[in-house]
C-alpha positions in Angstrom: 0.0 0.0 0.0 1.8 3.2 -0.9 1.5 6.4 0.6 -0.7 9.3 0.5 0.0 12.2 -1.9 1.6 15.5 -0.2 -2.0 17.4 -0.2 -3.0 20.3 1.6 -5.5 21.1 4.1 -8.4 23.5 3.2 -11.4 25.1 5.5 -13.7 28.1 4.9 -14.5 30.9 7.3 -16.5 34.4 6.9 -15.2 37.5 8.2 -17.2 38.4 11.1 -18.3 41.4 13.1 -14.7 41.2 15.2 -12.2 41.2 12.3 -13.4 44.4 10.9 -12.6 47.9 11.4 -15.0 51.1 11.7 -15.0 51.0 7.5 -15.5 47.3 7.3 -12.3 46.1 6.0 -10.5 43.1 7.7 -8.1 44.5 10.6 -4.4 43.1 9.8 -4.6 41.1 13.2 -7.7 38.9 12.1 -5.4 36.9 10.0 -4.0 35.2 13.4 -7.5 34.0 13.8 -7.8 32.1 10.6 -4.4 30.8 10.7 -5.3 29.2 14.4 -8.0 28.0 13.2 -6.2 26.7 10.1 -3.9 24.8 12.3 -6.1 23.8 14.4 -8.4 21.9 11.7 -5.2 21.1 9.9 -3.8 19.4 13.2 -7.6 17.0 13.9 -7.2 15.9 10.3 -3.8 14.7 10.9 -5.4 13.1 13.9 -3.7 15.4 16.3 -6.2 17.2 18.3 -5.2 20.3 20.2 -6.2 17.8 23.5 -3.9 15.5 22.2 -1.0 18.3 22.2 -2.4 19.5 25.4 -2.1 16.4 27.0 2.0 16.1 26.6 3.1 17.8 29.6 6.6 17.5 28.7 6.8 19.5 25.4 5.4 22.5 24.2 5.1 24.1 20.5 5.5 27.8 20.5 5.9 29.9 17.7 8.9 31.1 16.7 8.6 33.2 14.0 5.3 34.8 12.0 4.9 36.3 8.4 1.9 38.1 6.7 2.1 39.3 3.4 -1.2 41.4 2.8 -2.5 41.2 -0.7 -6.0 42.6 -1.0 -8.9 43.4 1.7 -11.5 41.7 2.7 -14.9 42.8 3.9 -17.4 41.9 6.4 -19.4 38.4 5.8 -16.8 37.4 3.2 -16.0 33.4 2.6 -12.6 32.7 2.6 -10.8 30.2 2.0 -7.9 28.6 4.4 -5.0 26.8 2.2 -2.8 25.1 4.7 0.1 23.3 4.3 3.3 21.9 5.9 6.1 23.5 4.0 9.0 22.5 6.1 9.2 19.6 8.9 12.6 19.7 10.8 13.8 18.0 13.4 12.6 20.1 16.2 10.2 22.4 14.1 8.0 22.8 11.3 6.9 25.6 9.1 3.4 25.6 8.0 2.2 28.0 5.3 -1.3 29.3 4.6 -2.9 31.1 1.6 -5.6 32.8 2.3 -8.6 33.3 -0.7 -11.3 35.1 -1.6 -14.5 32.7 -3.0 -13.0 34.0 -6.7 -9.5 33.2 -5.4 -8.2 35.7 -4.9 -5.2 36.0 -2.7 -6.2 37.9 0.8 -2.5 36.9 2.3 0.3 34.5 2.4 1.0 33.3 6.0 4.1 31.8 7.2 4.4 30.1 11.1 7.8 28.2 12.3 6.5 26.6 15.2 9.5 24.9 17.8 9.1 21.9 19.9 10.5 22.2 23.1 11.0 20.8 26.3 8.6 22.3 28.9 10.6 22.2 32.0 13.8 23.9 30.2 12.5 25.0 26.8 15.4 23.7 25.5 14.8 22.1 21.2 14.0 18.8 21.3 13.0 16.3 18.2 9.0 16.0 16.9 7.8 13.3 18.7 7.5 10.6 15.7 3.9 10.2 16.1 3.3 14.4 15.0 6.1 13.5 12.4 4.2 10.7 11.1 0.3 12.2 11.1 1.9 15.4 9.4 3.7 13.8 7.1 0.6 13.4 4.1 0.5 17.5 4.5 4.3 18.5 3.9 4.3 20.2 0.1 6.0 22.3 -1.4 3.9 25.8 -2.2 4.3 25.4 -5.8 2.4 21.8 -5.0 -0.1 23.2 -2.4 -1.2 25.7 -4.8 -1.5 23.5 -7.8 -3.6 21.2 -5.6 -5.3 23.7 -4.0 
């Protein structure tokens, strides 16, 4: 049985009441939102809950760096669509990339997270645990894949 194609992970969200400034248009910040939420989906269909993170008391996953590239607005009650992706897995972090679309596709913003595992008594790097290698593994693409697929 071979493996899975690279693919990656997609979810749809409106712009709602709290993203939006006095004029309507998205506030800068509201991008964080969709990206957690993003991850979060992305990380259940990998079969990694956030309990299931929550629930390893000896490492954490902070981020360690963020990246926004703003491309056009968005509005109030807008779809949009959450590309996700992992675009680098490490050792002892990953890099997950998101494109973020309009329902004609266009681009809102391009998204870039490094997340870092670490230990939590000494927050010291440590190695992925094999089993978030493993379930993470069907979503590492490149972006010239994710978008193609996407």
């Amino acid at each position: 049985m071979s493996a899975p194609s690279p693919r990656p992970f997609r979810c749809t969200d409106r712009v709602r009441w709290a993203d939006v400034d006095l004029v309507g248009i998205m506030r800068y910040s509201a991008v964080t939102r969709f990206l957690d939420m993003a991850e979060q989906e992305l990380l259940r269909a990998a079969g990694l809950p956030y309990s299931f993170i929550f629930e390893a008391p000896e490492l954490w996953m902070p981020r360690r760096h963020l990246s926004i590239e703003f491309l056009a607005p968005a509005r109030i009650d807008d779809l949009l669509h959450m590309v996700i992706w992992v675009s680098r897995l490490g050792d002892s972090s990953l890099t997950l990339t998101m494109d973020l679309r309009h329902d004609d596709g266009r681009l809102v913003a391009e998204v870039t997270l490094v997340v870092v595992c670490v230990t939590a008594d000494t927050f010291s790097k440590r190695s992925l645990p094999r089993v978030v290698r493993e379930a993470l593994t069907p979503f590492v693409c490149s972006t010239d894949e994710a978008r193609q697929l996407a």
